[in-house]
DOKEZA-274027 format. One line per field, with one value per residue (C-alpha): residue number from 1; residue in one letter; x negated, y, z negated. Coordinates in nm, 2 decimals. Each point is the difference from the previous one (the first is absolute). Example, Ala and Ser with C-alpha at 12.3 -4.5 7.8 and 13.67 -1.06 7.14 Angstrom:
<sites>
pos	1  2
code	A  S
px	-1.23  -0.14
py	-0.45  0.34
pz	-0.78  0.07
</sites>
This chain:
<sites>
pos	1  2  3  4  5  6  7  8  9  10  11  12  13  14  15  16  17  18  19  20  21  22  23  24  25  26  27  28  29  30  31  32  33  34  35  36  37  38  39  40  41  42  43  44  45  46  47  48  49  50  51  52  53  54  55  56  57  58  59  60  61  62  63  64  65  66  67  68  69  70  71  72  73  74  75  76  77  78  79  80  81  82  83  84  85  86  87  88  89  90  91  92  93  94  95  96  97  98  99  100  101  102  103  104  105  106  107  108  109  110  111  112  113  114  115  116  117  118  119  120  121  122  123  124  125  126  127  128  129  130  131  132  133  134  135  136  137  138  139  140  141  142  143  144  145  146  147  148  149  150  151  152  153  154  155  156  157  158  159  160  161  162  163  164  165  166  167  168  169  170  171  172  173  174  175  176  177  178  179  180  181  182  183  184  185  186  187  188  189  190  191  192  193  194  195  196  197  198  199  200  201  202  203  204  205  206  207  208  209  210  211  212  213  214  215  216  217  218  219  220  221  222  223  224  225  226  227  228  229  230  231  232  233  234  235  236  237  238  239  240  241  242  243  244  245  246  247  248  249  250  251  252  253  254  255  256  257  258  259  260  261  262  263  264  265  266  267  268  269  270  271  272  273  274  275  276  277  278  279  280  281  282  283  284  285  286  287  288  289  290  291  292  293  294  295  296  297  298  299  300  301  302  303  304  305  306  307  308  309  310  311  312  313  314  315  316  317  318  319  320  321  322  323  324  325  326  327  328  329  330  331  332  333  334  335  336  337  338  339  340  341  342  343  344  345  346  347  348  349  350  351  352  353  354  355  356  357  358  359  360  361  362  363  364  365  366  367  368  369  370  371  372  373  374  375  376  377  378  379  380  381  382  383  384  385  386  387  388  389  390  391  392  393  394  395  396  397  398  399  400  401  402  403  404  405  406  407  408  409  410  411  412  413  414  415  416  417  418  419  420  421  422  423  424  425  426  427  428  429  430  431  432  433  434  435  436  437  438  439  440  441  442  443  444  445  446  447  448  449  450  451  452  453  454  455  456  457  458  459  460  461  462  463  464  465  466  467  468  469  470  471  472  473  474  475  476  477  478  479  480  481  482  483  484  485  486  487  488  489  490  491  492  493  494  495  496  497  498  499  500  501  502  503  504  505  506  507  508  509  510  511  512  513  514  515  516  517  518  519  520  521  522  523  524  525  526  527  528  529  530  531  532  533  534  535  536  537  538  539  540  541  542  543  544  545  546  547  548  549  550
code	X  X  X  X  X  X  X  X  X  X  X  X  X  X  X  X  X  X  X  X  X  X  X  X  X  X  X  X  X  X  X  X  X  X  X  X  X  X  X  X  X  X  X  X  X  X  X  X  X  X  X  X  X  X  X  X  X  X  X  X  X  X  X  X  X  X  X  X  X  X  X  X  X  X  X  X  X  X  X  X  X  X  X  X  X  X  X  X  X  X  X  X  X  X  X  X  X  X  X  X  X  X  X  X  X  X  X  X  X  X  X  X  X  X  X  X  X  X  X  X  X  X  X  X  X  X  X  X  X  X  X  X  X  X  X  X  X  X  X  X  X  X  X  X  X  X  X  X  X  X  X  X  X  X  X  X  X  X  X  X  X  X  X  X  X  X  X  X  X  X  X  X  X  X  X  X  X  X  X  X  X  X  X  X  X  X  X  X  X  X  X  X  X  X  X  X  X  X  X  X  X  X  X  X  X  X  X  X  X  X  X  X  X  X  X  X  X  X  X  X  X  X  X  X  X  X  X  X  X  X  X  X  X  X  X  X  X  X  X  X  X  X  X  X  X  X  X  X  X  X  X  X  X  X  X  X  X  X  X  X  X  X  X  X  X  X  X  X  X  X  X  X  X  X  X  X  X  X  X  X  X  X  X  X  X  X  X  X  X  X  X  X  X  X  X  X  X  X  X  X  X  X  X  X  X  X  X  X  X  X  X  X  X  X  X  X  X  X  X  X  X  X  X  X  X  X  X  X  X  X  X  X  X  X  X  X  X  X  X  X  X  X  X  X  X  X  X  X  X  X  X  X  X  X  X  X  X  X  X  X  X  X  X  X  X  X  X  X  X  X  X  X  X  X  X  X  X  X  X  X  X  X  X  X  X  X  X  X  X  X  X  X  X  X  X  X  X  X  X  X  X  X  X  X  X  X  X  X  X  X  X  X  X  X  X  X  X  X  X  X  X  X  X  X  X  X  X  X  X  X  X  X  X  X  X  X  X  X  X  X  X  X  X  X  X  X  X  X  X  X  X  X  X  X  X  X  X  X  X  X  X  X  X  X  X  X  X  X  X  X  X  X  X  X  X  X  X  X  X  X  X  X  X  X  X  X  X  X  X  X  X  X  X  X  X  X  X  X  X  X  X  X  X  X  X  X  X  X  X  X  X  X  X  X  X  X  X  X  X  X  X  X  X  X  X  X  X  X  X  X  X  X  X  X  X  X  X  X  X  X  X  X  X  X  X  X  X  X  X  X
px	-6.54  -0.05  0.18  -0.04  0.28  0.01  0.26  0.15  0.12  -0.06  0.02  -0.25  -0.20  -0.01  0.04  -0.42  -0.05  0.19  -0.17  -0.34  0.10  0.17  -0.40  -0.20  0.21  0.27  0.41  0.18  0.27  0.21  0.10  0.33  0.07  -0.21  0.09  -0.21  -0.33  -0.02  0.00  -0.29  -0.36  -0.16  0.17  -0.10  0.17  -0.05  0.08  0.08  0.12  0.03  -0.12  0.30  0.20  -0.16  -0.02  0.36  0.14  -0.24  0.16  0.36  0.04  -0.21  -0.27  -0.27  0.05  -0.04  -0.34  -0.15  0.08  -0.15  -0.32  -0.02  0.05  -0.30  0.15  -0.15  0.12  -0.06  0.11  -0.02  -0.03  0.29  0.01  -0.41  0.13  0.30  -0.30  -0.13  0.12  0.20  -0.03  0.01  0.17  0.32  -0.14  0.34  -0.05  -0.24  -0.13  -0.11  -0.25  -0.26  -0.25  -0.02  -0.08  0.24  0.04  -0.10  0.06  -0.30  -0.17  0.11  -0.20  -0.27  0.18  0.33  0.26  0.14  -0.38  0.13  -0.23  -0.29  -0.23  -0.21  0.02  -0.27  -0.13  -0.06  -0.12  -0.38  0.03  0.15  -0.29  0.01  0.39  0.30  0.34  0.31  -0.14  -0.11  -0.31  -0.21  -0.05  0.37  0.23  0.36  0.36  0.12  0.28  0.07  -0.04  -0.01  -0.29  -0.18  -0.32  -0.32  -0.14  -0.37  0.03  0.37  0.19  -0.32  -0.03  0.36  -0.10  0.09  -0.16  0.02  -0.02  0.00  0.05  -0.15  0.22  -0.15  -0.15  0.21  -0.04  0.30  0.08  0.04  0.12  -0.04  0.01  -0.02  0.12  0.31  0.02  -0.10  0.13  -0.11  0.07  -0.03  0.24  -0.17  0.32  -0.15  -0.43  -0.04  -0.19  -0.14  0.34  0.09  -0.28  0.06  0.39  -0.18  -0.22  0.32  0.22  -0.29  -0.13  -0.32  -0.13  -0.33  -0.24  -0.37  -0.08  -0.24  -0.27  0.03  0.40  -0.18  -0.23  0.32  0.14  0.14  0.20  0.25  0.27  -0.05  0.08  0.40  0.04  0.33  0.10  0.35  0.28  0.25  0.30  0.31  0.18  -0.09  0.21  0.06  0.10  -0.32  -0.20  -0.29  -0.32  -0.04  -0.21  0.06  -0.11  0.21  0.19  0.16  -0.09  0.06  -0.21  -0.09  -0.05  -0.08  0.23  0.30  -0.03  0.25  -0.15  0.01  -0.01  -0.40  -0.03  -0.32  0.08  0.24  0.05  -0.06  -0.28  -0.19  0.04  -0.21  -0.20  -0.12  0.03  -0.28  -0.25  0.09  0.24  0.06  0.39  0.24  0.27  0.33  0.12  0.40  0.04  0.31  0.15  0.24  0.33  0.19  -0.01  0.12  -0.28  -0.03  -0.09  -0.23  -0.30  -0.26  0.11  -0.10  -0.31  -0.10  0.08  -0.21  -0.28  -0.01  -0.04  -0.36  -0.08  -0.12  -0.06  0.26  0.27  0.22  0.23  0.21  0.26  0.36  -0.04  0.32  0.32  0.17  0.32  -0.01  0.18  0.29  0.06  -0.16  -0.18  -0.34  -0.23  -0.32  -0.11  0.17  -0.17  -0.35  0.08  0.09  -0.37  -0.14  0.19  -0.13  -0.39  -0.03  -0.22  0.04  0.30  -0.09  0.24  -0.03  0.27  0.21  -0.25  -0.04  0.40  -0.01  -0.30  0.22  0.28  -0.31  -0.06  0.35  0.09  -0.26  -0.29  0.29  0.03  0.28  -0.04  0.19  -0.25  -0.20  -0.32  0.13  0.22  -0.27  -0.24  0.14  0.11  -0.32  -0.28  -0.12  -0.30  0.31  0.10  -0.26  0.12  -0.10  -0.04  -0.01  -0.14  -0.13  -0.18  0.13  -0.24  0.05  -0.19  -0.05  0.14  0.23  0.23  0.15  0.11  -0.10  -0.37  -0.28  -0.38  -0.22  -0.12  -0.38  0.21  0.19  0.23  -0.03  0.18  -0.27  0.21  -0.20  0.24  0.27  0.28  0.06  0.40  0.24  0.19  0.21  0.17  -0.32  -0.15  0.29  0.10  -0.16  0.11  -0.05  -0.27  -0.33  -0.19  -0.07  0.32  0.12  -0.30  0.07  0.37  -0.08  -0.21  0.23  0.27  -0.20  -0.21  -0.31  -0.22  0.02  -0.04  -0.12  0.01  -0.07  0.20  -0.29  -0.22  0.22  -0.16  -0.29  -0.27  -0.20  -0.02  0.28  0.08  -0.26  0.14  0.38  -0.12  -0.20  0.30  0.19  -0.18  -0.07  0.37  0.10  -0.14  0.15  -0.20  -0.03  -0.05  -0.19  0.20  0.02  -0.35  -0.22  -0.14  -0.34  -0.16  -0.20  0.38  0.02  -0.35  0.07  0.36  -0.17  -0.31  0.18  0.33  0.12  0.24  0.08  0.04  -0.02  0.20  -0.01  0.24  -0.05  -0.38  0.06  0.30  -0.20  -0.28  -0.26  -0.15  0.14  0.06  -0.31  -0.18  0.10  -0.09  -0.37  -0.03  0.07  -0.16  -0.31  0.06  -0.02  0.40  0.11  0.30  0.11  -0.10  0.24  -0.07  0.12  -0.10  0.23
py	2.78  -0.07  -0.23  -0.32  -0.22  -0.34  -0.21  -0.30  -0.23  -0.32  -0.22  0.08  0.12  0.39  0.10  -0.11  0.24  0.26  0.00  0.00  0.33  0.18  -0.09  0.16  0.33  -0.01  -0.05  -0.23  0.07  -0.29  -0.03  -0.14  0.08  0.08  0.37  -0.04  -0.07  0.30  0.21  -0.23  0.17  -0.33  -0.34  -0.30  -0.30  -0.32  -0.32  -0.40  -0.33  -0.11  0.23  -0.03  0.03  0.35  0.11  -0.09  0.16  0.37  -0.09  -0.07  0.33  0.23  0.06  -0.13  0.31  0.23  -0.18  0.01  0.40  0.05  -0.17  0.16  0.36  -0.07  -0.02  -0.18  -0.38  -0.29  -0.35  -0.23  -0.43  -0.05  0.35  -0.04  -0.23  0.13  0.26  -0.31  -0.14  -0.29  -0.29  -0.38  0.02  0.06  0.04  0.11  0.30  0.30  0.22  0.38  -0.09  0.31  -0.29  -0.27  -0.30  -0.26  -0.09  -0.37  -0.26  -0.15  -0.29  -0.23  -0.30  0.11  0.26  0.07  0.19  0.33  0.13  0.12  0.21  0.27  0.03  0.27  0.27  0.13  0.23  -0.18  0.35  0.13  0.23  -0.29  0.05  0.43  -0.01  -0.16  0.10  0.10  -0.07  -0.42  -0.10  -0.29  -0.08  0.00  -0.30  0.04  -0.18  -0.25  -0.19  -0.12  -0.34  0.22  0.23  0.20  -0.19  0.24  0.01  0.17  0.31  0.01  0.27  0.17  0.11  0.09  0.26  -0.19  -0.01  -0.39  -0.17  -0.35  -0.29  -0.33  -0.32  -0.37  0.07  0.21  0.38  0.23  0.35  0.15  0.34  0.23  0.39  0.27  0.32  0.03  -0.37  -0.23  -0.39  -0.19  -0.34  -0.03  0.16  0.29  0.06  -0.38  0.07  0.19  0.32  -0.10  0.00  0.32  0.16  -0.09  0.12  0.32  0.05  -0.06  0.26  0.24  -0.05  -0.04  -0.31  0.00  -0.02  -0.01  -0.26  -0.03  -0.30  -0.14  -0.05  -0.20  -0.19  -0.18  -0.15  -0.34  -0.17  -0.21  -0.14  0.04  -0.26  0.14  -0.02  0.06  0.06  -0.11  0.08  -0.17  0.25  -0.07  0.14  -0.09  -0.02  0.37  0.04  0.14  -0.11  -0.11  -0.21  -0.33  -0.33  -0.35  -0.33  -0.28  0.38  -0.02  0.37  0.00  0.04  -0.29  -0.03  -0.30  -0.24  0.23  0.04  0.24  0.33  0.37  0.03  0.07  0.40  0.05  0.36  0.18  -0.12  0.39  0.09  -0.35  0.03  0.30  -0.10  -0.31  0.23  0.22  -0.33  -0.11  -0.21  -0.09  -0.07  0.05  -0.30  0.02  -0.25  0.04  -0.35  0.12  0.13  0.27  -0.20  0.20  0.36  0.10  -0.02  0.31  0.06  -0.25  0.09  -0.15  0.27  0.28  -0.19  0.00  0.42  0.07  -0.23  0.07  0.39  -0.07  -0.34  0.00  -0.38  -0.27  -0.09  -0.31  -0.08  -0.35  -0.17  0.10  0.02  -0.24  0.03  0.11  0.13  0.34  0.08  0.11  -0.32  0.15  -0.28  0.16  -0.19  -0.07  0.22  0.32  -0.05  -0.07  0.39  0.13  -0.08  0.11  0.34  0.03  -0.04  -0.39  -0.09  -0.40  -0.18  -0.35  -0.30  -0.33  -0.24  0.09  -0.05  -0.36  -0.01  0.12  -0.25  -0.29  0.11  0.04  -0.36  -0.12  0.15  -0.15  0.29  0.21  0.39  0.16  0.32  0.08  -0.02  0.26  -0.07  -0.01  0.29  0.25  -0.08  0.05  0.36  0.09  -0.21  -0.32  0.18  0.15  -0.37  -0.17  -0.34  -0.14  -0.33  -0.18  -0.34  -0.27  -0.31  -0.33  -0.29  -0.31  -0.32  -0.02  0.24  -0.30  0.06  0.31  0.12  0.36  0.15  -0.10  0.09  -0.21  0.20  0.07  0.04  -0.32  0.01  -0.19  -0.31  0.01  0.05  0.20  0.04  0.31  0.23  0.30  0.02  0.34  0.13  0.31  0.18  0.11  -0.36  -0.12  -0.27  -0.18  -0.08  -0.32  0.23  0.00  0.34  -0.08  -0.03  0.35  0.15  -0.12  0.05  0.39  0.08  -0.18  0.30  0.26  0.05  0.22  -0.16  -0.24  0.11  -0.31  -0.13  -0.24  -0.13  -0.25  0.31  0.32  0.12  -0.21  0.25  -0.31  0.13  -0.04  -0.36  0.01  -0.36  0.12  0.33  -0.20  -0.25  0.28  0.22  -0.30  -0.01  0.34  0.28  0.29  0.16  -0.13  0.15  -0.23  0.05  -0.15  -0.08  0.30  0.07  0.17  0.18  -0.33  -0.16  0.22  -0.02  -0.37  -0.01  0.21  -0.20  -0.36  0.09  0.19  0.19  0.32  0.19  -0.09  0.12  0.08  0.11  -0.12  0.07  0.37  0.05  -0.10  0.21  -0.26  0.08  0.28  0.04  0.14  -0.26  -0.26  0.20  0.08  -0.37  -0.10  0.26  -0.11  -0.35  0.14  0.04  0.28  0.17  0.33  0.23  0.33  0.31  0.30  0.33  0.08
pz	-14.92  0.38  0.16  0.23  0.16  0.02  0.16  -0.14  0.25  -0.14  -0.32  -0.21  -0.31  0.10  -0.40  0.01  0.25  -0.09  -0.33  0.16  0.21  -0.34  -0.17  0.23  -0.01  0.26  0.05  0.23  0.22  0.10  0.43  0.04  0.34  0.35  -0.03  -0.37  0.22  0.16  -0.28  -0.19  0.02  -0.17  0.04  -0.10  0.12  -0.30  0.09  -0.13  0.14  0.37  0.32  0.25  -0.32  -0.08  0.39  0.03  -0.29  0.14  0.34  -0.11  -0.21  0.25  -0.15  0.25  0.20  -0.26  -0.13  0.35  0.03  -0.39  0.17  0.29  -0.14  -0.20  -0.38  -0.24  0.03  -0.24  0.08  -0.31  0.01  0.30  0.02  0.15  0.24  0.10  0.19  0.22  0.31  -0.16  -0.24  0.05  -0.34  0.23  0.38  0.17  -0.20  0.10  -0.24  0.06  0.22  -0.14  -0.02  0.27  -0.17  -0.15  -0.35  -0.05  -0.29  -0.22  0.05  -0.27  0.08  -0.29  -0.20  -0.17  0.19  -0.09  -0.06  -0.33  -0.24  0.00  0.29  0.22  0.23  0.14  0.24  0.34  0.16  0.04  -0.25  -0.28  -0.17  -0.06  0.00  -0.10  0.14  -0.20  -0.36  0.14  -0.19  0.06  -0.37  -0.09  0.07  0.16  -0.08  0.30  0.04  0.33  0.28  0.32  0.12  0.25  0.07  0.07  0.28  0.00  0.12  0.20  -0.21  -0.10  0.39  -0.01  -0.29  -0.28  -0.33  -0.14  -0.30  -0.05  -0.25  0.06  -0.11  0.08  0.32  0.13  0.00  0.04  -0.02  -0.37  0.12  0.33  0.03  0.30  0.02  -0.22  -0.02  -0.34  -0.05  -0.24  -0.01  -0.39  -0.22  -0.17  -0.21  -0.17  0.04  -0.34  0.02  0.32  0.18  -0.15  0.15  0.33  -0.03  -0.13  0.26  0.26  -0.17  -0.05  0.40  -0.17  0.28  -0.04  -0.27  -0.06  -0.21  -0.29  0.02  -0.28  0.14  0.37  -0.23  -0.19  0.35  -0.08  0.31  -0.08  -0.19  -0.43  -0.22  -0.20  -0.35  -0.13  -0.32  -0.10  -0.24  -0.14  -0.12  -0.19  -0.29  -0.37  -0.27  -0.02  0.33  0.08  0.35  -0.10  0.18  -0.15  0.09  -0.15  0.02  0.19  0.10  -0.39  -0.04  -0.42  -0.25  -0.25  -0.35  -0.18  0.14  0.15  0.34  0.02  -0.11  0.14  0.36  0.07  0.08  0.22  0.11  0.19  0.36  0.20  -0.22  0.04  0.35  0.05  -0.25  0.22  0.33  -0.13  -0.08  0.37  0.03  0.37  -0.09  -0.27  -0.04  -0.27  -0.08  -0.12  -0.22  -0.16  0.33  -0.25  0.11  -0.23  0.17  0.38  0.27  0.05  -0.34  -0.04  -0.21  0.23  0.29  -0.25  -0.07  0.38  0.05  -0.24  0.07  0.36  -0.10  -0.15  0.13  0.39  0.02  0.11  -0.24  -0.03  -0.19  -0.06  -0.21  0.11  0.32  0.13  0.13  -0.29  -0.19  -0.15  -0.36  0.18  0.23  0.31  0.21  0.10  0.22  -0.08  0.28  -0.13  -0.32  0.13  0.17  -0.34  -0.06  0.28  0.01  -0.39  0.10  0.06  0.30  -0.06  -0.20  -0.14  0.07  -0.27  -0.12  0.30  0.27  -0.13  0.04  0.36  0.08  -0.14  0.24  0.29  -0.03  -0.02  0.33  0.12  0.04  0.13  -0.10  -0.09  0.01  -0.31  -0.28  -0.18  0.13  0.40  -0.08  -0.16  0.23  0.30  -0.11  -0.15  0.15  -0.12  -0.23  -0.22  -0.13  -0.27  -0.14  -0.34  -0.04  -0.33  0.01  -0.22  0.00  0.01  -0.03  0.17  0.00  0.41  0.26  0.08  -0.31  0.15  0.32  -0.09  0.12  -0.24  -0.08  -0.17  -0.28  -0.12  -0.33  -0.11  -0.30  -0.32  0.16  0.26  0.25  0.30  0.25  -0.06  0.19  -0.03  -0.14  0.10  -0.29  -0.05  -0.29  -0.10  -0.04  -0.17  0.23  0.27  0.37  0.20  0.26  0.00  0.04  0.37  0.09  -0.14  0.11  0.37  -0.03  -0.08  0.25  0.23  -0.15  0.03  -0.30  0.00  -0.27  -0.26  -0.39  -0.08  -0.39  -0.23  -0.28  -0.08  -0.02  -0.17  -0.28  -0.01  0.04  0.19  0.34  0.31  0.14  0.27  0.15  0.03  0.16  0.24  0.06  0.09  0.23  0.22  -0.01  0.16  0.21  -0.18  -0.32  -0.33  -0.33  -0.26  -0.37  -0.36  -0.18  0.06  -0.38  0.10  0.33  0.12  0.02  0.28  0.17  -0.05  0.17  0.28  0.03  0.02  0.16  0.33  -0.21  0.14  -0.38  -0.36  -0.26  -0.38  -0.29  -0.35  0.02  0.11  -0.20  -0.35  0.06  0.05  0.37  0.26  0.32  0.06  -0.19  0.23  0.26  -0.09  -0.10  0.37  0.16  -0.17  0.08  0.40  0.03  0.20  -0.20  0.00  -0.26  -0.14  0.17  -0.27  0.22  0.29
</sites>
């Protein structure tokens, strides 16, 4: 097979993209020192997490050098997320540190006074040029949707780069517009990550490795332009072992995952399909993101042998969406006494195909310590810690909350709504209650509180649950999600409730959430992916729908 190299130089989930390069028919070749450049025909240069972090780390092992004589020998170059921006001027991300300087323009951070910040799911590029509407440029197509995940950006400018000889394509998010990917010459960045954009990112990795840069498009491809960002649906599965020892996907109600019969609640651990296989299964029907949930965390084998890490190889060979994955992730103890921090475990995942990890009972541990020092960050807990090595987008924390009703907002000190929905007492004012352990037990913070403590930390986005609403099949809990996102600035993803495809139109309709997300009514065969999907597209949603032909 031929061969392209990619260099490493920062935290990151490369196993995506290296899986992406093995499916369209070519090796990789790792570079692990300067000398390694020079010898690359094709490089590609991926990237994650913090620009002067990225620049510095090029700079500090001598690889800057290297990438500027790659360039300017004409060889084929692609720069991926941090590794598009290394190729501008500099980034306000980290302004004392310059960047290739290819492109002069800096990278700038989003706007967040009417959107959520990191721009997070699937958006456009398309073809600024004259001839956008005859050609696309390195497999980019205006009717397919793209993977983001990012809070800085190269704003457009009509008409700058194209002078310069650049082709452009560009996403739109609020009212800003930015620049999706570039190319000239030997040149191609992209700041979505094609190793996550389905069948539409491989094709634009396909067209790189092939040289193949410009394409005449059909019609049929011009007349499906949609601008903007779509509406995710993610599909979710909860994993753990069943009796047998077996993994398994299960879904429960009030999270007790057994069957019943008659009056014994404590039947056969519920067996909805195998966790690799359903996966894919909900990749092809379009889901925009696959999440595992670990509920039994496997505590009895070593780390590195932890079932979940097999689970993510193999997804990440078949499914080229985002992956997360949660339950575990903590400082912890392996079987043999060694201490392992929570970061060191979140790399486990990310090394094995994980492009998020998901943070619950202990980030509502770490927001309890936030408050007792006074607002004051430590620097030592899991959601600081992950973050900072691998960007804020890596680190999703899900909350479990639960109504409390109260009489007047007077009787607590905690944050409270009053309810359209009032309980049988007739009480219509309510909290929203933290718990952890699964729901087990309850915490003296209310929902705004952990949600503000997190993002404070360093969280990405919010998984945002409901106790209240878990396995009800009556739709999300459209005032807690609304509470919340007037809360925070960071993105939120509506869960719990969804039992048909206008529980999702609705949560979209009547909320700003920024994705919805469904498990028991995918797992048990009553709607799909792609149901859900038609439904809101009819409904005059913009989602993203599967592409199948590369």
């Amino acid at each position: 097979m031929p061969t392209v190299h990619l260099l490493d130089y920062v935290a990151g989930n490369i196993r995506s993209l290296v899986n992406a390069i093995n499916q369209v028919g070519y090796e990789v070749e790792w570079i692990k020192s300067p000398e390694d450049v020079k010898n690359a025909d094709k490089l590609i240069l991926p990237g994650v997490g913090h620009f002067g972090h990225c620049l510095s780390q090029l700079d500090k092992g001598g690889f800057l050098g290297p990438i500027r004589e790659h360039i300017d020998a004409g060889k084929p170059f692609m720069g991926i997320c941090v590794g598009l921006q290394a190729l501008f001027q500099g980034s306000e991300e980290d302004p004392n540190v310059p960047g290739l300087g290819v492109i002069p323009i800096r990278i700038q951070k989003f706007d967040d006074s009417t959107k959520s910040v990191p721009h997070i799911g699937w958006n456009s590029a398309l073809n600024t040029g004259a001839a956008s509407k005859e050609q696309s440029f390195y497999g980019l197509r205006p009717s397919s949707k793209y993977y983001y995940v990012h809070s800085y950006a190269a704003l457009y400018e009509a008409g700058v780069l194209e002078r310069d000889g650049w082709s452009v394509a560009t996403a739109t998010y609020g009212e800003q517009e930015f620049i999706g990917a570039v190319s000239r010459d030997n040149i191609f960045g992209a700041q979505f990550h094609p190793e996550k954009s389905g069948v539409a990112g491989l094709r634009a990795i396909r067209a790189f490795l092939t040289g193949d840069q410009f394409q005449s498009l059909p019609q049929e491809l011009v007349a499906g332009k949609a601008d903007g960002l779509t509406r995710r649906v993610i599909a979710c599965l909860d994993v753990r072992t069943n009796d047998s020892g077996d993994l398994v996907v299960t879904k429960g109600d009030q999270y007790d995952v057994r069957e019943k019969s008659g009056a014994d609640a404590g039947g056969q651990v519920r067996n909805l399909g195998k966790p690799v296989d359903m996966a894919k299964k909900y990749y092809e029907q379009g889901a925009d993101e696959v999440t595992f949930l670990n509920i039994t965390s496997f505590r009895n084998c070593p780390l590195v042998d932890t079932p979940m890490l097999e689970i993510l190889r193999r997804t990440s060979e078949t499914v080229f969406v985002p992956l997360t994955i949660g339950g575990g992730i903590k400082d912890t103890v392996d079987t043999d006494g060694t201490r392992v921090p929570a970061l060191d475990v979140a790399t486990m995942y990310f090394k094995s195909g994980a492009d998020k990890v998901s943070i619950g009972s202990d980030a509502v541990f770490a927001a309890e310590d936030y408050y007792l020092a006074g607002k004051n960050l430590s620097g030592l807990t899991a959601i600081e810690t992950i973050s900072q090595a691998y960007g804020k987008q890596a680190v999703v924390v899900s909350v479990d909350p639960k109504r409390v009703y109260v009489d007047r907002p007077e009787d607590t000190s905690h944050h409270t709504i009053n309810t359209a929905f009032p309980n049988t007492a007739g009480q219509s004012y309510c909290w929203y209650q933290c718990t952890v352990k699964g729901g087990r037990e309850t915490r003296d913070m209310d929902v705004r509180q952990l949600v503000q403590a997190v993002e404070a930390m360093g969280a990405g986005e919010i998984l945002l649950n409901c106790i209240d609403k878990d396995g009800s099949n009556s739709g999300f809990d459209l005032e807690l999600i609304n509470d919340v996102k007037a809360a925070i600035k960071i993105p939120v993803i509506a869960s719990s409730g969804a039992g048909n495809p206008g529980h999702f139109a609705e949560v979209f309709s009547k909320t700003t959430t920024d994705a919805a997300l469904g498990a028991g009514m995918f797992h048990r065969g009553e709607y799909t992916v792609s149901q859900v999907k038609d439904y809101l597209q009819d409904d005059g949603f913009l989602v993203r729908q599967f592409e199948s032909q590369l």
